[in-house]
C-alpha positions in Angstrom: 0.0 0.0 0.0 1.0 3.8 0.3 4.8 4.1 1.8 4.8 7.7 2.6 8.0 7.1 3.1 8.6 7.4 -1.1 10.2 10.1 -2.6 7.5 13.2 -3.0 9.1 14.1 -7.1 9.1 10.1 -7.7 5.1 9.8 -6.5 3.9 12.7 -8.3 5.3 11.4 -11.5 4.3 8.3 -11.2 0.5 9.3 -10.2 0.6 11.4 -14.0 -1.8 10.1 -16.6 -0.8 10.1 -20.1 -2.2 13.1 -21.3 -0.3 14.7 -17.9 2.5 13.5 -19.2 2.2 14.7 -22.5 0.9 18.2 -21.4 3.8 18.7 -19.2 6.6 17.6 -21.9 4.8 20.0 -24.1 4.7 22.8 -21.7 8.7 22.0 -20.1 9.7 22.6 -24.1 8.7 26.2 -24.2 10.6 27.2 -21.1 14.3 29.0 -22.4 16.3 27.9 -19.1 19.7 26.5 -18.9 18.5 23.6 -16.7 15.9 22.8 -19.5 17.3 19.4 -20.9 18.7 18.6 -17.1 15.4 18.5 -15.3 13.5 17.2 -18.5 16.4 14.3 -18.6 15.1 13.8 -14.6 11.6 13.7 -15.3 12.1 10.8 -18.5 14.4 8.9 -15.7 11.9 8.6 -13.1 8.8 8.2 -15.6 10.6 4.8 -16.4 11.5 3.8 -13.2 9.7 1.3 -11.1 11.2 2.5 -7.8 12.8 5.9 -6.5 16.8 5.2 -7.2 19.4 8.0 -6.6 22.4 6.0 -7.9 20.4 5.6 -11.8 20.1 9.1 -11.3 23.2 9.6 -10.9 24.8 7.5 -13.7 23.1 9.7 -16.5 26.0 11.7 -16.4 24.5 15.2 -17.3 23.1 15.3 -13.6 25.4 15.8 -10.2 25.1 15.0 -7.2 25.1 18.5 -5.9 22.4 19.7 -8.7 20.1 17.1 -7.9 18.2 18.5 -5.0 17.5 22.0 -6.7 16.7 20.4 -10.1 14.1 18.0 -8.0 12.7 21.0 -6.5 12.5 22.8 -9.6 10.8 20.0 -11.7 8.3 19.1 -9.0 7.4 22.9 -9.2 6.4 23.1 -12.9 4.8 19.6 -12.6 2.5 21.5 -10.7 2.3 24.7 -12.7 1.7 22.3 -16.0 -1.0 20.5 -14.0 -2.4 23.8 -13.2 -3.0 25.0 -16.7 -4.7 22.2 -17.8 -7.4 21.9 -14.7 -11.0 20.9 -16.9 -12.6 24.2 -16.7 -15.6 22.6 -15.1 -13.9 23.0 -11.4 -15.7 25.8 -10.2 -13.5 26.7 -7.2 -10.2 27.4 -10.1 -13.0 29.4 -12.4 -13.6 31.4 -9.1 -9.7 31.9 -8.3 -9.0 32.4 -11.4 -11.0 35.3 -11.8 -10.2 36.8 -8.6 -6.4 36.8 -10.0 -7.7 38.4 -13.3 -8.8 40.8 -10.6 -6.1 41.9 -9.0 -3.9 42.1 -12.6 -6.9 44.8 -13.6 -6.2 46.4 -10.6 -2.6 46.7 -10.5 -2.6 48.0 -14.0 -4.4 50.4 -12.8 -8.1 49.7 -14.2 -10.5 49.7 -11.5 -14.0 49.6 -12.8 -12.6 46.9 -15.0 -11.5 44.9 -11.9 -14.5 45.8 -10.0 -16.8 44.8 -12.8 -15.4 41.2 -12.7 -15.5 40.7 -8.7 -18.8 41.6 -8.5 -19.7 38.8 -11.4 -17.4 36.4 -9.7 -18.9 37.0 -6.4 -22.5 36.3 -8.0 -21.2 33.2 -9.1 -19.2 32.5 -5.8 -22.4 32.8 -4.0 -24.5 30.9 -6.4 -22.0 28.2 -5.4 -22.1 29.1 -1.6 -18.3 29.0 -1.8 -18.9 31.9 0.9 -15.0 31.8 1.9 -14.2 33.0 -1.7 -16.7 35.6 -1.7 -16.1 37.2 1.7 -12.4 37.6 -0.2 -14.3 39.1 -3.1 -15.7 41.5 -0.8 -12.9 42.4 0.7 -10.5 43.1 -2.4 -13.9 45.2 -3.3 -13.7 47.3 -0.5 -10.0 47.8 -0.9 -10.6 49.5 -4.3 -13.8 51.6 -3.3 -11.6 52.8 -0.3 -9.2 54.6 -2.0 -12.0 56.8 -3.3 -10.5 56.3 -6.6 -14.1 54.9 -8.9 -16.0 57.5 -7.6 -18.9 54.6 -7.1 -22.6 55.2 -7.0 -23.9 56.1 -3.7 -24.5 54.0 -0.8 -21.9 51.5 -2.5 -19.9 51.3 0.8 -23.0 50.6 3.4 -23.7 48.0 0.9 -20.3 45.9 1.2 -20.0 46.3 4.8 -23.4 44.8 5.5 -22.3 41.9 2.3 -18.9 41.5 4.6 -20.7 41.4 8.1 -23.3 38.8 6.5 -20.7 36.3 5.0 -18.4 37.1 8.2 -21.0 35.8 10.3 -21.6 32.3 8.0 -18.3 31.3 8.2 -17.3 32.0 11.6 -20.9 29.7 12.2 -18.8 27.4 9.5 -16.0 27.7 11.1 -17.0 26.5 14.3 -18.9 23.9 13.8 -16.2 22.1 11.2 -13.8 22.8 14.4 -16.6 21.2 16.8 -16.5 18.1 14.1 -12.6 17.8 13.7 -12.2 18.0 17.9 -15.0 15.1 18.4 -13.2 13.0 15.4 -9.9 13.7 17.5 -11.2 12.4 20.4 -12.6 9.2 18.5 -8.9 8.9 17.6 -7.8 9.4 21.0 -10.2 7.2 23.3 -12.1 5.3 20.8 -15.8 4.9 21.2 -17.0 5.4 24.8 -17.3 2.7 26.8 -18.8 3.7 30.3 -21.9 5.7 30.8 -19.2 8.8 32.6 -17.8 8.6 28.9 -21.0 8.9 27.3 -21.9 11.9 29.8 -18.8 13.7 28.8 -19.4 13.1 25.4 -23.0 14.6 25.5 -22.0 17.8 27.8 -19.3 18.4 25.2 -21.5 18.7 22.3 -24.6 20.2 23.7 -22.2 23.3 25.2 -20.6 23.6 21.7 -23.6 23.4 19.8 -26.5 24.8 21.8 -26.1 28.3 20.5 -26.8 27.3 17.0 -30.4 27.4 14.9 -30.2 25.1 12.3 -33.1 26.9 10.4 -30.7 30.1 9.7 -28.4 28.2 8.1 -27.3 27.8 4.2 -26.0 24.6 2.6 -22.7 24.9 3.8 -23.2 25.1 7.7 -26.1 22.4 6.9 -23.1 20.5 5.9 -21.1 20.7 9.1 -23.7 20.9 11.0 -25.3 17.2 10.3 -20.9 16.6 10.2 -21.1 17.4 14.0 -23.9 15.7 15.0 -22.7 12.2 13.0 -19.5 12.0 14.9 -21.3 12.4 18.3 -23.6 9.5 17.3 -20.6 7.3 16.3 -18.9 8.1 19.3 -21.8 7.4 21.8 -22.4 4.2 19.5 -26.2 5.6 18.7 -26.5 3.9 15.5 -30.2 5.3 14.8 -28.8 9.1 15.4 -26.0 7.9 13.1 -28.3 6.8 10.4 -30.6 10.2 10.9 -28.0 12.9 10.5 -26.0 11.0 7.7 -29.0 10.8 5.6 -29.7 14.4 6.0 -26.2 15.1 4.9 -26.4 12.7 1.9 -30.2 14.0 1.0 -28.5 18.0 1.3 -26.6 16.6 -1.8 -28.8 15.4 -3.8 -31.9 18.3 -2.9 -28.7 20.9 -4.1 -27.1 18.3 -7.3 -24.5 21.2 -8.6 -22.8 20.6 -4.7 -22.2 17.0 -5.6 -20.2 18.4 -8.8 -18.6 20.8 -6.4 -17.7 19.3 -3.2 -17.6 15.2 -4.3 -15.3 14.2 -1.7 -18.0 15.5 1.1 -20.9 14.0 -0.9 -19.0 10.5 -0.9 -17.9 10.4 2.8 -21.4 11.8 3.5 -22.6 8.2 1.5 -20.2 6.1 2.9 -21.2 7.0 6.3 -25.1 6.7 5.6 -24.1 3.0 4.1 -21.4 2.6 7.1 -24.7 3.6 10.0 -27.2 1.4 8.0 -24.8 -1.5 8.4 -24.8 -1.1 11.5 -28.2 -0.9 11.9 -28.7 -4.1 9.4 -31.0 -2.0 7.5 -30.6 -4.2 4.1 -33.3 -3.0 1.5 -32.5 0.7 2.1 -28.7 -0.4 2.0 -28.8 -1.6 -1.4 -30.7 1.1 -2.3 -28.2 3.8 -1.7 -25.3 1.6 -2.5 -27.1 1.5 -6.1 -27.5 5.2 -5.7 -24.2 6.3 -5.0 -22.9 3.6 -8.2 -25.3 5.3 -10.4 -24.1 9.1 -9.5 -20.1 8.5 -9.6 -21.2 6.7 -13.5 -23.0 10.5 -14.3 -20.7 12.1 -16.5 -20.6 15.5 -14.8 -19.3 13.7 -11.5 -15.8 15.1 -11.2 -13.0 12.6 -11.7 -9.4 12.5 -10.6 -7.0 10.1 -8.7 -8.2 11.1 -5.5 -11.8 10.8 -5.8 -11.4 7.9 -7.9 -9.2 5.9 -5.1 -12.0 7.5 -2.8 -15.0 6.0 -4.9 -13.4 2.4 -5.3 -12.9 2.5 -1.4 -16.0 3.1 -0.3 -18.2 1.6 -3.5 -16.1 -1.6 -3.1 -16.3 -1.5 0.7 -20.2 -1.4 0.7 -20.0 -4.2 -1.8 -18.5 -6.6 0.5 -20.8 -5.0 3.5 -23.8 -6.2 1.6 -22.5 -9.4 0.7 -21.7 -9.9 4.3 -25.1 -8.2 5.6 -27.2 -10.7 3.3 -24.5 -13.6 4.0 -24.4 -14.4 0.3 -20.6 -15.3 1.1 -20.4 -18.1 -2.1 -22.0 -15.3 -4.3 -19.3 -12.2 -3.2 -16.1 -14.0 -4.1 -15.6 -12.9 -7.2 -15.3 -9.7 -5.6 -12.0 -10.6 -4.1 -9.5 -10.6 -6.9 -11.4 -7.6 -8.7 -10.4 -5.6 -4.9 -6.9 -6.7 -5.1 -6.5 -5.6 -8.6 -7.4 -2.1 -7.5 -5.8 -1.9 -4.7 -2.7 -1.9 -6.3 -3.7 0.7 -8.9 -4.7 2.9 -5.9 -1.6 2.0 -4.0 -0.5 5.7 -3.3 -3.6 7.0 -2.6 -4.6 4.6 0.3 -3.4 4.2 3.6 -3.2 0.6 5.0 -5.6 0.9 7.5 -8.1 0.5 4.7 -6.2 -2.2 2.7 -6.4 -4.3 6.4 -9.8 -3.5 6.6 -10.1 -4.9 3.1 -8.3 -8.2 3.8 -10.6 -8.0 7.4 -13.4 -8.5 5.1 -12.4 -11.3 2.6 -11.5 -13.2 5.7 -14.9 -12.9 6.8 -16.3 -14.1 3.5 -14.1 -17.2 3.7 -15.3 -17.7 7.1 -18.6 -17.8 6.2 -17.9 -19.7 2.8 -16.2 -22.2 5.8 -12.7 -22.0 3.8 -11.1 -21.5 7.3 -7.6 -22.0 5.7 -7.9 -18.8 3.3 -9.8 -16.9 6.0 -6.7 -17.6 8.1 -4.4 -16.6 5.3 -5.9 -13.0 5.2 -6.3 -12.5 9.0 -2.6 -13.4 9.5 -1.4 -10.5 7.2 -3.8 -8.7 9.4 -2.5 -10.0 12.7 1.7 -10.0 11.7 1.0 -6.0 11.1 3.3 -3.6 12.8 1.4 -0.7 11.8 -1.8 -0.7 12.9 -1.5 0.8 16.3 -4.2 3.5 15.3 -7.0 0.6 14.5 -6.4 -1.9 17.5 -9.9 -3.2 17.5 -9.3 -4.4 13.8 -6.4 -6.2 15.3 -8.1 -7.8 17.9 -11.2 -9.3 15.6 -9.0 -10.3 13.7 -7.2 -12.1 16.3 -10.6 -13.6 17.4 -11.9 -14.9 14.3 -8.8 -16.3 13.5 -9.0 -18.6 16.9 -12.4 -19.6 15.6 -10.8 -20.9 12.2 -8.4 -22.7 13.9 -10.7 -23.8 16.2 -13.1 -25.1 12.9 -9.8 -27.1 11.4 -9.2 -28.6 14.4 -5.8 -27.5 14.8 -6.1 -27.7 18.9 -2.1 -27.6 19.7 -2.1 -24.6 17.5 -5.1 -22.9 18.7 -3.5 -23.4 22.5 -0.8 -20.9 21.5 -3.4 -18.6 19.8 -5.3 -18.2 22.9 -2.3 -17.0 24.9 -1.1 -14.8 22.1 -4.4 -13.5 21.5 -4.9 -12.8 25.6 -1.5 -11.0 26.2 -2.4 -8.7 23.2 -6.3 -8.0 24.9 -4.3 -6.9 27.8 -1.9 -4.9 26.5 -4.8 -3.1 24.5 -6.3 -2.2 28.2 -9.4 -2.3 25.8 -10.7 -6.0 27.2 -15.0 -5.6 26.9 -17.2 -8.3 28.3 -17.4 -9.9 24.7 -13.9 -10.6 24.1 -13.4 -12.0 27.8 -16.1 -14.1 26.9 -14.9 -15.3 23.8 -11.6 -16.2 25.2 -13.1 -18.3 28.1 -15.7 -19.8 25.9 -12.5 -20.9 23.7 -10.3 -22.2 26.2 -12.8 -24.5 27.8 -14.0 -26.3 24.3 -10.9 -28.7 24.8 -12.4 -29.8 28.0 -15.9 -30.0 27.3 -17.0 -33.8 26.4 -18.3 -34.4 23.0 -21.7 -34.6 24.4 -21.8 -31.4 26.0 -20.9 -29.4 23.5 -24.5 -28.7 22.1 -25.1 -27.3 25.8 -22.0 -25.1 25.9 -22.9 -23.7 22.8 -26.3 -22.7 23.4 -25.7 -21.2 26.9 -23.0 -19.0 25.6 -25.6 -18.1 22.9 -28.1 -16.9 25.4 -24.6 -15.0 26.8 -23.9 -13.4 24.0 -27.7 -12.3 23.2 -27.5 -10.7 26.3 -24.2 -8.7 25.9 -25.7 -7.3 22.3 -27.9 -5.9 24.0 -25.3 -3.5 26.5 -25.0 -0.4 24.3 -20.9 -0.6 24.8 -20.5 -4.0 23.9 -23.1 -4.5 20.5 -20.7 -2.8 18.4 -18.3 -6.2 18.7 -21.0 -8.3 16.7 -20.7 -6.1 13.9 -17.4 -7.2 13.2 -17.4 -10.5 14.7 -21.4 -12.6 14.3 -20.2 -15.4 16.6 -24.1 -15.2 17.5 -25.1 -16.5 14.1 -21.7 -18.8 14.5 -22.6 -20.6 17.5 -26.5 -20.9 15.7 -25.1 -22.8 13.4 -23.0 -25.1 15.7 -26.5 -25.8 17.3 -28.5 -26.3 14.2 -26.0 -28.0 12.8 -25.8 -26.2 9.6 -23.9 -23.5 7.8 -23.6 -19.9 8.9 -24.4 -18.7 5.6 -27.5 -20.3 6.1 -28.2 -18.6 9.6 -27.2 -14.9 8.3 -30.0 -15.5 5.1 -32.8 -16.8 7.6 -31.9 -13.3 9.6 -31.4 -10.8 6.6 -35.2 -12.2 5.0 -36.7 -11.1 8.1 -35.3 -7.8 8.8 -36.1 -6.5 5.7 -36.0 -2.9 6.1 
């Protein structure tokens, strides 16, 4: 996956399409500089490269050692500046900029109606597009000019940009704060996890009802909609309200689609906004209306005005392919989701800069748990290991510790007992170390360790009273999250009925059908 580790100059290159390419080879041609050929002999050296490698550098000849970090600094530059010229003028936020820099060139050469003329049509447009930030700017640079008492404007021209300034002041400080609000409750999901105690659900809820209280959500435009509903989903997720989740992240995604030209502006909000409504309805195992905006969101990234570039496409395979596997899972069609498995792997390595490995794990989390429920314990295993012989994923320790579980389950379906032994320990020094051990893992890790010593007979018995265990723990608030990632509910059903789990998850999907 993405080593950020890589050389910045070698990435960008390598992340070029070939009309990039093409446009910037084009473009390096017309520059008259003495380092013309050297930094164009760079860029050809590390197109064809498949790694980052100083010493082929190096062995050109025309380049030295001493030149190299300039000329990498240069070349990345007008990367960048080639790039810029070519944006599709269909990105509204660069039409917007590059007006307001039109601007200011009309004003320094001295023409000031000229300039003025073109911010006020540029802050129409910026407020048509409630890029409010832009046109607070607009106003501003308009005020500059009328200041100087230089156009000689009509009259009341200045009452009317300090009321246009105090107005859009006012929208994004309310912006502002309430994208700050999000960011701090997203740190702290980072920081502590989800809470766990009712104290920690306490603190949560004073938190946000101090920082949002002095809001009215019936004041606001589409843009403190937008971080508004942002807020009020990260509370939910962090207080493990799945139903609040679901509520706010539907509002977000329905904002979109009531206001369409947004989705064309702001795509990366309008996916996360999706992949959080599909992410809460999970959760909730709301399958019907799952599918529904899974098929939703696959229809609107196919519209041809949906923006497209590397980043939103390595977003849209992420959280498109994600939901895939989710409803795969969710309906426990595990036979009929395979497929899935080597078209994910394929594009995981055409994304490989753009992702961070949390999300390939999460990926491999996932075809482990189709195995699983496919009962092809020796590939689920395979996956979970890669998982589980990680280094890196301090940040997502309760994907580590699933992962852990359902790999002692997988064991425990081969039969492999002497190894299973040492999984058990393994898998119980690394709950404590965590300091993160809830009711259901304990559980799990008891239930495990006394199969060996349960006679055959008993087993049936064992299995069913740790059902009516479990049952009860989904029901705690701080412990039903767990059976999202790990259904040992539905796995220890199937022990008792004596059939597959695939089976037991398609019984249970036909009658929630919401």
């Amino acid at each position: 996956m993405a080593n950020h580790q890589k050389d910045f100059l070698f990435v960008l290159i390598k992340s070029l399409s070939k009309s990039e390419k093409r446009q910037f080879k084009i473009f390096a041609s017309r520059l008259e500089t003495s380092s013309n050929t050297k930094f164009i002999e760079l860029f050809n050296i590390l197109d064809k490269s498949d790694a980052y490698d100083e010493k082929l550098i190096l062995k050109s000849g025309s380049i030295k050692k001493v030149q190299l970090s300039n000329l990498k600094s240069y070349l990345y530059k007008q990367i960048l500046v080639s790039i810029r010229l070519n944006i599709p003028s269909q990105n509204m936020r660069y039409q917007l900029r590059e007006q307001i820099d039109f601007a200011a060139i009309l004003y320094n050469k001295g023409l000031y109606k000229q300039s003025l003329k073109l911010l006020d049509k540029t802050k129409i447009l910026a407020l048509e597009n409630d890029e409010k930030l832009m046109a607070y700017e607009i106003v501003e640079f308009e005020k500059l000019i009328e200041s100087q008492y230089i156009t000689r404007s009509i009259q009341g021209r200045a009452d009317e940009l300090v009321v246009q300034a105090k107005e859009l002041n006012y929208r994004n400080t309310i912006s502002s704060k309430l994208s700050n609000l999000s960011l701090q409750l997203y740190g702290i999901m980072l920081k502590t996890g989800y809470v766990k105690t009712d104290a920690e659900f306490t603190y949560i809820d004073d938190y946000f009802k101090k920082h949002i209280s002095k809001f009215d959500e019936k004041k606001f435009g589409f843009r403190e909609k937008y971080w508004f509903y942002n807020a009020n989903l990260w509370r939910s997720f962090l207080v493990q309200d799945f139903l609040s989740c679901y509520k706010y992240a539907l509002k977000w995604v329905t904002l979109f689609y009531d206001n369409p030209n947004m989705i064309y502006l702001n795509p990366v909000f309008f996916l996360k906004g999706n992949h959080y409504l599909l992410e809460s309805l999970y959760m909730l195992k709301y399958k019907t209306k799952f599918k529904k905006y899974l098929d939703l969101l696959e229809e609107t990234i196919k519209d041809s005005r949906f923006p497209v570039n590397d980043n939103i496409a390595s977003l849209s395979f992420l959280y498109v392919y994600n939901n895939k596997l989710n409803l795969h899972i969710l309906e426990g069609t595990f036979a009929e989701s395979e497929y899935l498995i080597p078209e994910v792997l394929h594009k995981l390595k055409m994304h490989t800069d753009h992702l961070d490995e949390h999300h390939e794990m999460l990926f491999y989390y996932k075809f482990a748990s189709i195995y699983f429920g496919n009962e092809k314990y020796a590939e689920s295993i395979f996956y979970l290991e890669k998982i589980i012989n990680n280094k890196n994923l301090s940040m997502r320790e309760d994907l580590m510790c699933f992962a852990r579980l359902l790999c002692l389950i997988a064991h425990y379906e081969l039969g492999k007992d002497y190894y299973l032994e040492n999984q058990l320990k393994n898998t119980y020094k690394f709950l404590l170390k965590m300091n993160d051990l809830h009711e259901v893992q304990k559980e799990i890790i008891k239930f495990l360790k006394n199969l060996n010593s349960i006679y055959p007979t008993d087993i049936k018995k064992e299995f069913i009273k740790m059902r009516t265990r479990f049952v009860e723990l989904e029901q705690n608030t701080y412990e039903k999250r767990a059976f999202l990632y790990l259904d040992i509910i539905s796995w220890l059903e199937s022990k008792i009925e004596n059939c597959k789990i695939s089976i037991i998850i398609k019984e249970k999907a036909k009658q929630n059908n919401r």
